[in-house]
C-alpha positions as CSV (number, residue, x, y, z in Angstrom):
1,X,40.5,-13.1,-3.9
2,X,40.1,-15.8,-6.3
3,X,43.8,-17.3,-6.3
4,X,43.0,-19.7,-9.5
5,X,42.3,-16.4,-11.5
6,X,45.8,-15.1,-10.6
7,X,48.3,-17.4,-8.9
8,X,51.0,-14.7,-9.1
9,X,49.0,-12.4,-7.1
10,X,51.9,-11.3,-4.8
11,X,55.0,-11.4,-6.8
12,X,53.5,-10.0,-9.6
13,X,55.7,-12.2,-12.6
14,X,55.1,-14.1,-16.2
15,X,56.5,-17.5,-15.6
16,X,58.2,-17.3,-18.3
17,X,60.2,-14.6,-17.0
18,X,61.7,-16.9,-13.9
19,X,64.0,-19.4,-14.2
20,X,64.5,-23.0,-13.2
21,X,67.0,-21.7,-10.8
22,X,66.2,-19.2,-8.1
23,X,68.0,-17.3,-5.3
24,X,65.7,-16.0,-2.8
25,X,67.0,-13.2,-0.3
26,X,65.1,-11.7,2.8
27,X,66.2,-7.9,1.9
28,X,65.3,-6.3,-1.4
29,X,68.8,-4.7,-1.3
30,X,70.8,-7.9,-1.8
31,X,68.4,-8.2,-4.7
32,X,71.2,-6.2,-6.8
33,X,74.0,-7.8,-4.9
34,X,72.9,-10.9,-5.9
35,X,72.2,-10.0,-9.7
36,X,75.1,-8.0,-10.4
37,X,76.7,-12.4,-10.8
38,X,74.5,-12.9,-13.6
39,X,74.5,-11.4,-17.6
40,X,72.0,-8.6,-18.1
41,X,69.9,-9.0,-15.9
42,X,66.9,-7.4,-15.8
43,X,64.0,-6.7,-13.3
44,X,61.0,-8.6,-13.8
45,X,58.4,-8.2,-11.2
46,X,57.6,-5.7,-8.4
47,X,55.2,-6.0,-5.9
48,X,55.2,-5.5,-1.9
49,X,58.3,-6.9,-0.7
50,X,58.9,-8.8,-4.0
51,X,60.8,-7.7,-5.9
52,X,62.4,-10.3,-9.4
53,X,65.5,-9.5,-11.3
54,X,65.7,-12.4,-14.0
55,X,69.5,-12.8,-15.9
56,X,71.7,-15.3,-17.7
57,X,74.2,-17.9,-16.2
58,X,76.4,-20.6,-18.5
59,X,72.8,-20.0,-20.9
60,X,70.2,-20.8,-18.4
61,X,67.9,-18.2,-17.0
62,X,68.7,-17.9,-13.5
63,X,66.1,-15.4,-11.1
64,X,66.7,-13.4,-7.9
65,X,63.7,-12.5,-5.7
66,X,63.3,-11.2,-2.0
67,X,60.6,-12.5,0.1
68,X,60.8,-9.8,2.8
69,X,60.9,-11.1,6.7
70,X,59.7,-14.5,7.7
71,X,58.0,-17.3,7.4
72,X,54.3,-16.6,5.6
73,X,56.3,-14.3,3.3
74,X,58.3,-17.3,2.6
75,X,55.2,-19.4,2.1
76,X,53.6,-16.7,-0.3
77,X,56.6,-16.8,-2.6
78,X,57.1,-20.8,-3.2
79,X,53.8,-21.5,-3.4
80,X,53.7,-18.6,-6.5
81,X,56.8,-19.7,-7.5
82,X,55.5,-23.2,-8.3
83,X,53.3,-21.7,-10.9
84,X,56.2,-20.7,-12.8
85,X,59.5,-22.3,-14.3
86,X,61.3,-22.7,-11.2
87,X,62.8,-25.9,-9.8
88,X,65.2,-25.1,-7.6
89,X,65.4,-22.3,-5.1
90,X,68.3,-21.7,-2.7
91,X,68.3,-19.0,0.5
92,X,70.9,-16.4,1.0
93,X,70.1,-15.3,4.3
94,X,71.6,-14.5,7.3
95,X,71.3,-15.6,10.9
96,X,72.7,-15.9,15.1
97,X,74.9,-17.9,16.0
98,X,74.2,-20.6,18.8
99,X,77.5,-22.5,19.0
100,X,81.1,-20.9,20.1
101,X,82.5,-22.4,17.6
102,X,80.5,-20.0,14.5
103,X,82.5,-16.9,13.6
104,X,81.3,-13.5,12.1
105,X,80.8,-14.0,8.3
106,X,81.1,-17.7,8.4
107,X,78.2,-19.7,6.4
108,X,75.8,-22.5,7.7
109,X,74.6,-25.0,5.2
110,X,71.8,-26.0,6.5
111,X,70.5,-29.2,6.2
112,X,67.2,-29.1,8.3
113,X,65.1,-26.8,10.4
114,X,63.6,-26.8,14.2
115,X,59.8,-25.7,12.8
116,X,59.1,-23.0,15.6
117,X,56.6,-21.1,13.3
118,X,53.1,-20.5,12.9
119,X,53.3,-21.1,9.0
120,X,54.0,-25.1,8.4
121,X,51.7,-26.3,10.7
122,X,49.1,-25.0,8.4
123,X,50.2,-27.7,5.9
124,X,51.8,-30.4,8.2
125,X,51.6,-31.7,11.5
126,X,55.5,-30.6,14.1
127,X,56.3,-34.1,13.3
128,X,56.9,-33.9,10.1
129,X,60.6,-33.1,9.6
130,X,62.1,-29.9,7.5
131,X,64.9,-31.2,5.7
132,X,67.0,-29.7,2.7
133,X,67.3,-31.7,-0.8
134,X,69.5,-33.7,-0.2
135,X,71.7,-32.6,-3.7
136,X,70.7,-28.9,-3.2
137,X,73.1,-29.0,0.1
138,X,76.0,-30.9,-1.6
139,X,76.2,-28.5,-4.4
140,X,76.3,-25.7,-1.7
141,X,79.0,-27.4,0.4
142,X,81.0,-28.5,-3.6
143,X,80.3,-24.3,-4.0
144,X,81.7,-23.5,-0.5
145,X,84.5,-25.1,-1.1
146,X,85.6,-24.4,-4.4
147,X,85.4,-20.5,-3.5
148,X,87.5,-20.7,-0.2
149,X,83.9,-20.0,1.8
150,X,84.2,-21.6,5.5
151,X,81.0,-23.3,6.2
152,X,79.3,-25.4,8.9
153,X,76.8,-28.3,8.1
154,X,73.5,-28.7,10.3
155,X,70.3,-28.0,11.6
156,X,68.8,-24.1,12.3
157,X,66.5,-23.0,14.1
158,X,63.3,-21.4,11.8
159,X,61.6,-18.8,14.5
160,X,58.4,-16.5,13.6
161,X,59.1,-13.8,16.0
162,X,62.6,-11.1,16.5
163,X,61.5,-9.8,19.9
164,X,59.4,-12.4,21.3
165,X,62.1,-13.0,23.3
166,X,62.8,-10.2,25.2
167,X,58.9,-10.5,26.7
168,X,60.4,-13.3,29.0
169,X,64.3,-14.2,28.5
170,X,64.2,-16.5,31.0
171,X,62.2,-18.9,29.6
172,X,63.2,-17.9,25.9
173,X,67.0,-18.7,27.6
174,X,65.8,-21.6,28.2
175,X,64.5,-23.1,25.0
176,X,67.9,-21.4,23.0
177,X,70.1,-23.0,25.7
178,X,68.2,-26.8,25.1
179,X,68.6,-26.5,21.4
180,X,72.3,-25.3,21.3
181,X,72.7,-29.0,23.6
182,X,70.9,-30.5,21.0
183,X,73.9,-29.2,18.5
184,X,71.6,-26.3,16.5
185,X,73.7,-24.2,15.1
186,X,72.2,-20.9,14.6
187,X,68.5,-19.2,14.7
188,X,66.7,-17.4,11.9
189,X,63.1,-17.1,10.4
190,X,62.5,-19.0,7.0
191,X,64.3,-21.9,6.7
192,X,61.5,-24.2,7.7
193,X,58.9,-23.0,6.0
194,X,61.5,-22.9,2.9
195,X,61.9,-26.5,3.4
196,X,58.4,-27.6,3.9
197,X,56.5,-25.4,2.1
198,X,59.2,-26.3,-0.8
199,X,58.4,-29.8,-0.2
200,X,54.7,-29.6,-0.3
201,X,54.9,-27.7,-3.8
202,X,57.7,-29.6,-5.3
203,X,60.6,-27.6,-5.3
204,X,64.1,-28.7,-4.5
205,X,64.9,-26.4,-2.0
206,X,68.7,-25.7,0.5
207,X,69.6,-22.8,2.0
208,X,72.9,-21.0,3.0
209,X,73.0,-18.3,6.0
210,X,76.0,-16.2,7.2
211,X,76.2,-16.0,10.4
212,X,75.9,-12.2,11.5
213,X,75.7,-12.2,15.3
214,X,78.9,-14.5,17.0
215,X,78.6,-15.4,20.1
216,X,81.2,-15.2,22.9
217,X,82.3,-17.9,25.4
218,X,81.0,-15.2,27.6
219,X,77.6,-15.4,26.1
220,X,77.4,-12.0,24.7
221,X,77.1,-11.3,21.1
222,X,79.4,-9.5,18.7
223,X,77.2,-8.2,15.4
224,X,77.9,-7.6,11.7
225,X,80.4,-5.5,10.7
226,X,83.4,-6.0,8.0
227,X,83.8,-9.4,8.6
228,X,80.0,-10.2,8.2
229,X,79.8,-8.1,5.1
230,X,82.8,-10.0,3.5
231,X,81.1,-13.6,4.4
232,X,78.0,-12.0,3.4
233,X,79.2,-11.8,-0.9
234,X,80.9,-15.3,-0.7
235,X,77.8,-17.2,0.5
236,X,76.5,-15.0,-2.7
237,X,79.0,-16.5,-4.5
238,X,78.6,-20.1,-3.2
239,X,75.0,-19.6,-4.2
240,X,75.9,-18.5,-7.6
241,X,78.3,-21.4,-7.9
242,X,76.1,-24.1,-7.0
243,X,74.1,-23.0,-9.5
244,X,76.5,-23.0,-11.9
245,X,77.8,-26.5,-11.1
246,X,73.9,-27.6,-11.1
247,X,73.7,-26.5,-15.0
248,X,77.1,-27.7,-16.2
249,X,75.9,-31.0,-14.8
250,X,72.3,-30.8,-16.6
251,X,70.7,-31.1,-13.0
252,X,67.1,-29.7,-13.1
């Protein structure tokens, strides 16, 4: 494939059918969840696990695509995504918890990533650091609270495999046990790659993650459920609100 002949190849859009602001999700069912915020909106693209629904917020376009699971899906989409209007792209995801202290449905904010993936180093060297824009995340955390959404600030843990670690716990115990020391909050699978891959193709990128695993002082975990679901829509919300705060500011 010749990419300069098509650079939408995957996610199959017209750039001018995105917006400057864009929500990306993992599942293509919280595509709808996420749209259903915005004025008529109205699917735009369809292709593998991308699927664009394009609507209206205080005037501005604003778009909603899912990536699918993990980081090159990640990579796919922002780098096609920088061939079209979009500026700013935010992650509703969701993610395990690694501290006590995270509860069912609670959102984490993150600000950077541990790059455990097979994506990033493509493009940079482990070195170079994953890190949020810097005005992305304070328009999440303004969002979080102006909705009543309770949220934790700080660095996650970007993985490329679910099951890896049940080939050998002990050592995966290991590496989860050193990085909850370190203070990483919670463990999921495109957060680095948003933040770097986002850097390398200029997009101001942040991400918000409800926490759908909580884990116990007795080191087991408790998953999803009523609770989850509930944090779940208001990290949606938050998303939605940054946004909003972003255009009645004129900011990108």
């Amino acid at each position: 494939m010749n990419v300069a002949e098509d650079p939408r190849y995957h996610i199959r859009v017209d750039p001018d059918d995105v917006g400057r602001y864009v929500i990306v999700v993992g599942d293509r069912g919280r595509v709808e969840r996420v749209a259903k915020y915005l004025e008529s909106p109205v699917k735009v693209g369809e292709n593998r696990e991308y699927l664009t629904v394009t609507g209206m917020l205080k005037g501005e376009k604003v778009s909603v695509m899912s990536t699918g699971m993990g980081a090159p899906a990640m990579e796919i989409a922002l780098n096609e995504l920088a061939t079209t209007n979009a500026k700013v792209v935010i992650r509703v995801g969701t993610s395990g918890a690694l501290q006590t202290n995270l509860k069912l449905g609670n959102a984490v904010i993150a600000t950077a990533s541990v790059r455990r993936d097979g994506t990033t180093v493509q493009y940079l060297p482990p070195e170079f650091p994953a890190v949020a824009d810097f005005k992305v995340v304070e328009y999440l955390v303004k969002a979080a609270e102006d909705i009543g959404h309770t949220y934790h600030t700080g660095i996650v843990y970007s993985t490329d495999s679910y099951y890896g670690r049940l080939f050998d716990p002990e050592a995966h115990g290991r590496y989860i046990q050193t990085l909850a020391k370190a203070g990483v909050l919670v463990v999921e699978m495109e957060v680095g790659a948003l933040f770097v891959v986002g850097k390398v193709v200029g997009l101001k990128t942040g991400a918000i993650l409800t926490v759908r695993e909580e884990l116990t002082e007795e080191g087991e975990y408790i998953q999803a459920g009523e609770k989850y679901e509930e944090g779940l829509e208001k990290s949606i919300k938050t998303a939605v609100r940054a946004i909003e705060m972003m255009i009645e500011d004129g900011w990108y």
